[in-house]
C-alpha positions in Angstrom: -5.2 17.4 9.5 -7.2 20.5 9.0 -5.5 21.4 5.7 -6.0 17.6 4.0 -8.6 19.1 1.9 -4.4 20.6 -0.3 -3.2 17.3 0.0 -4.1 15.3 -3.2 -3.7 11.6 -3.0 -3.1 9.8 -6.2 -4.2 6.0 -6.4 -2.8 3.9 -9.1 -5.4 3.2 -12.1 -3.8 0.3 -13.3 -6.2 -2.2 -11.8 -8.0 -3.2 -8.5 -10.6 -1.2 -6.4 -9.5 2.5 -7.2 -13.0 3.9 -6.6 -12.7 2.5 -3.0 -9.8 3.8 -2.3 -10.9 7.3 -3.7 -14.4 6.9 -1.6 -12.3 6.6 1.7 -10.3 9.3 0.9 -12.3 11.6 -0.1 -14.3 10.8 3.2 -11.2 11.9 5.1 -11.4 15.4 3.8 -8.3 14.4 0.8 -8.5 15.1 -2.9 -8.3 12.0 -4.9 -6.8 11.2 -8.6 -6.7 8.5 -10.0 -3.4 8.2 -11.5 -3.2 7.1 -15.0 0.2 8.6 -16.5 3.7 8.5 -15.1 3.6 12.9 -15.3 0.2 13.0 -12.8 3.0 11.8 -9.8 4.1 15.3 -9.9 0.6 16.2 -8.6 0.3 14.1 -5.8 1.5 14.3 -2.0 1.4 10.9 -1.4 -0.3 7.5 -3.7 -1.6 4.3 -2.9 -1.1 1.1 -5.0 -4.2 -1.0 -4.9 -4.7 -4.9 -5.2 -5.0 -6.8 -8.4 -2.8 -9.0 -10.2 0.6 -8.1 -9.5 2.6 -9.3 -12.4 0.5 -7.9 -14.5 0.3 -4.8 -12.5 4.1 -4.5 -12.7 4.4 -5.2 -16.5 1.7 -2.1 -17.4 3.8 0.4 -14.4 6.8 -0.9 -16.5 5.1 -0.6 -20.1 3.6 3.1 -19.4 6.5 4.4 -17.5 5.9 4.5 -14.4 8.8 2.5 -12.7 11.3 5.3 -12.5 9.4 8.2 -12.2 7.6 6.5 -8.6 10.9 5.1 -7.4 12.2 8.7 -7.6 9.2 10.1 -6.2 9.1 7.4 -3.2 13.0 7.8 -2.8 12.1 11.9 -2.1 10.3 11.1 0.5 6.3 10.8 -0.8 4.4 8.3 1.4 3.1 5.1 -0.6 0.8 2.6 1.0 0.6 -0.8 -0.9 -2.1 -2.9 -0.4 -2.0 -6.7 -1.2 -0.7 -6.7 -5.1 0.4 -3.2 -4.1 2.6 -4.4 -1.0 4.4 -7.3 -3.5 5.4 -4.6 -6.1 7.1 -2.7 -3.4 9.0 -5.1 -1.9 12.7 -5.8 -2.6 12.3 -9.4 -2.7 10.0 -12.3 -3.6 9.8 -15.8 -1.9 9.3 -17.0 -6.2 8.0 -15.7 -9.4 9.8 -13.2 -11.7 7.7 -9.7 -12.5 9.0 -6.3 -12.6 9.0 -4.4 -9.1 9.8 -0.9 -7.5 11.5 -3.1 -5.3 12.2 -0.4 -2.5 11.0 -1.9 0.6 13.4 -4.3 2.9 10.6 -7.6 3.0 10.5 -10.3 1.4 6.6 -11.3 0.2 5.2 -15.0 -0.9 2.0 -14.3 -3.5 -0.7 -16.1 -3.1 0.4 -17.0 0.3 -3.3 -17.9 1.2 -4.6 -19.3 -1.7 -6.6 -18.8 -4.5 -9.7 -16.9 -4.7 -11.9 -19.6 -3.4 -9.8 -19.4 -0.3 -10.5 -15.7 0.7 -11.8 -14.8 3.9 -12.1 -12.3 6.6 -10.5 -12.1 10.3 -9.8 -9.5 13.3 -6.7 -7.8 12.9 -4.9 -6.1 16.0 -2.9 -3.4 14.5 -0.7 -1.1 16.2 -0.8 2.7 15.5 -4.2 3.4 14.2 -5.4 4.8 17.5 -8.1 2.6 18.5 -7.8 -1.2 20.2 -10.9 -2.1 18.9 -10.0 -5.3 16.0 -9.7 -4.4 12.6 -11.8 -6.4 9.7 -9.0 -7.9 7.3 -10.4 -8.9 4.0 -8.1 -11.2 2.9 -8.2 -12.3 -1.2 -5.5 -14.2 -2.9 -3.3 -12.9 -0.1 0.3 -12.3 0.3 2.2 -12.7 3.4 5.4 -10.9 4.6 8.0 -14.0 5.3 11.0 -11.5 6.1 11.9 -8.0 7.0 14.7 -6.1 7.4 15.9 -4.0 10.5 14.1 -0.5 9.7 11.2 -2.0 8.8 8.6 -1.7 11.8 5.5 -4.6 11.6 2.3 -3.3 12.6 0.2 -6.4 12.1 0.2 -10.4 11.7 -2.2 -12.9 11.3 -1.4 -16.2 12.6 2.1 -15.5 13.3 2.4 -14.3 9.8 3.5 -10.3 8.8 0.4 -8.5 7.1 1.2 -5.1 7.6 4.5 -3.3 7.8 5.7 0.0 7.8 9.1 1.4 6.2 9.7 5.2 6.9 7.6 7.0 3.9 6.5 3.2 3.1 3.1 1.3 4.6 2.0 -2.0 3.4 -1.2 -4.5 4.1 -1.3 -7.6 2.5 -5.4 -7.3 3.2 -7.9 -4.9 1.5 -8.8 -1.7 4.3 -10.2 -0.2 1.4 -13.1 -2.8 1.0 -14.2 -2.0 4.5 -16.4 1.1 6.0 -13.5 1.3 8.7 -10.9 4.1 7.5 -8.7 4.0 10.3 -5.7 2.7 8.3 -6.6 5.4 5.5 -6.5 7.8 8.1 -3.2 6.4 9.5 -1.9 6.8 5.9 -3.0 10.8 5.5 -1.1 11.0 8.7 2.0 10.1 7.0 1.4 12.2 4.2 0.8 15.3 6.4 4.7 14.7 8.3 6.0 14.5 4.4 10.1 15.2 4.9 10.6 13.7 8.2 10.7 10.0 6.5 13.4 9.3 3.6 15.3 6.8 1.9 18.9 6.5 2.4 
């Protein structure tokens, strides 16, 4: 990754913990943006969608113009990693609820899965791929959960039986917060996939 300091990773300034995500990049060697019009997308080798209330989250992406433009952008192959609200606006399909989605990703996701904010909590994760057996710290806050997935979809984590990160060619999703950690081994996982951009794309 000796060239990450050319790669500029956008991360959606709609809501959630955008300077977070910005700090652990930016401590990987990557240029951050934080994205705040549909035309900045052009600028960016890869973006991440952070937590925060996904319906309303969806309803600003769809009021400032941002769902087309991003689906395009995803469908050409730029790497997107969701976290929590980020994962539900990706995916193709919701266990309930109605809000606009990219809707891109072959899982089906229950909000709120672990209840409300007095319910959040923290646990080790084993996940596969980020080089290192050692547990990862999930910080879990009015959590989703994956309930299904389809065949190219690869699961890299679960808690309790249940799906909390996934992968999808050019796609990554956590239903927990990395960010909110000092461990950026899943950052670091995610500027891998931005540095073999064109080898993963939608059909």
């Amino acid at each position: 990754m000796a060239d990450l300091c050319e790669k500029r990773i956008g991360v959606l300034a709609m809501q959630g913990a955008v300077r977070e995500h910005m700090r652990m990049l930016e401590g990987l060697g990557a240029s951050a943006l934080a994205v705040k019009y549909p035309d900045q997308l052009e600028e960016c080798h890869g973006l991440i969608i952070p937590g925060g209330e996904s319906t309303t989250i969806g309803k600003l992406m769809a009021r400032h113009g941002f769902l087309e433009p991003l689906r395009r952008r995803i469908l050409e192959g730029m790497p997107v990693f969701g976290t929590c609200a980020g994962m539900i606006v990706l995916a193709r399909d919701l266990v309930e609820g109605d809000q606009p989605l990219l809707g891109l990703m072959h899982i089906k996701v229950r909000r709120n899965a672990y209840g409300r904010q007095v319910d959040s909590f923290e646990d080790r994760l084993e996940i596969e791929g980020i080089g290192s057996r050692e547990p990862f710290t999930g910080i879990f806050i009015r959590a989703p959960w994956i309930e299904e997935v389809g065949p190219g979809v690869q699961v890299l984590s679960r808690h309790q039986g249940r799906i909390v990160m996934a992968r999808e060619g050019n796609m990554l999703v956590a239903a927990f917060h990395p960010e909110l950690t000092d461990d950026r081994r899943i950052h670091h996982y995610f500027l891998g996939m931005v540095e073999g951009n064109g080898t993963e794309r939608l059909s």
